[in-house]
C-alpha positions, 0 to 999 in steps of 0.5 A: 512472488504472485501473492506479494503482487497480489497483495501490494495491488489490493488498493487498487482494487478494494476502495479506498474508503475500505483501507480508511477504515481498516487503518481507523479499526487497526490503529484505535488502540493505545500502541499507534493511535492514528484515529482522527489523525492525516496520517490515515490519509498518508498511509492510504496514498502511500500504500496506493502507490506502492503498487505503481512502483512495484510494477514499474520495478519488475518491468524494468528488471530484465533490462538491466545488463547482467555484467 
């Protein structure tokens, strides 16, 4: 669980013009071409968020009643 944490908080710590042109170096070629694309924009602030929303999850799982 550590490593999916580590993982999912990646964008806050690598800049994000790194992940913009990670997605524009994985996603040139033929099977999802997204270069010049706003869908590289949206996949970087999605992913960017997912690490909010995994903390905020976690927190909130011990409250929940066991019944």
């Amino acid at each position: 669980m550590r490593f999916i944490e580590f993982i999912s908080s990646l964008p806050y710590i690598i800049p994000g013009t790194f992940f913009g042109i990670g997605y524009i170096l994985a996603f040139n070629k033929t099977p999802l071409l997204l270069t010049g694309t706003v869908a590289i924009v949206v996949l970087n602030c999605t992913f960017r968020q997912i690490s909010v929303g995994s903390k905020a999850a976690s927190a909130l799982f011990p409250n929940i009643d066991k019944q």
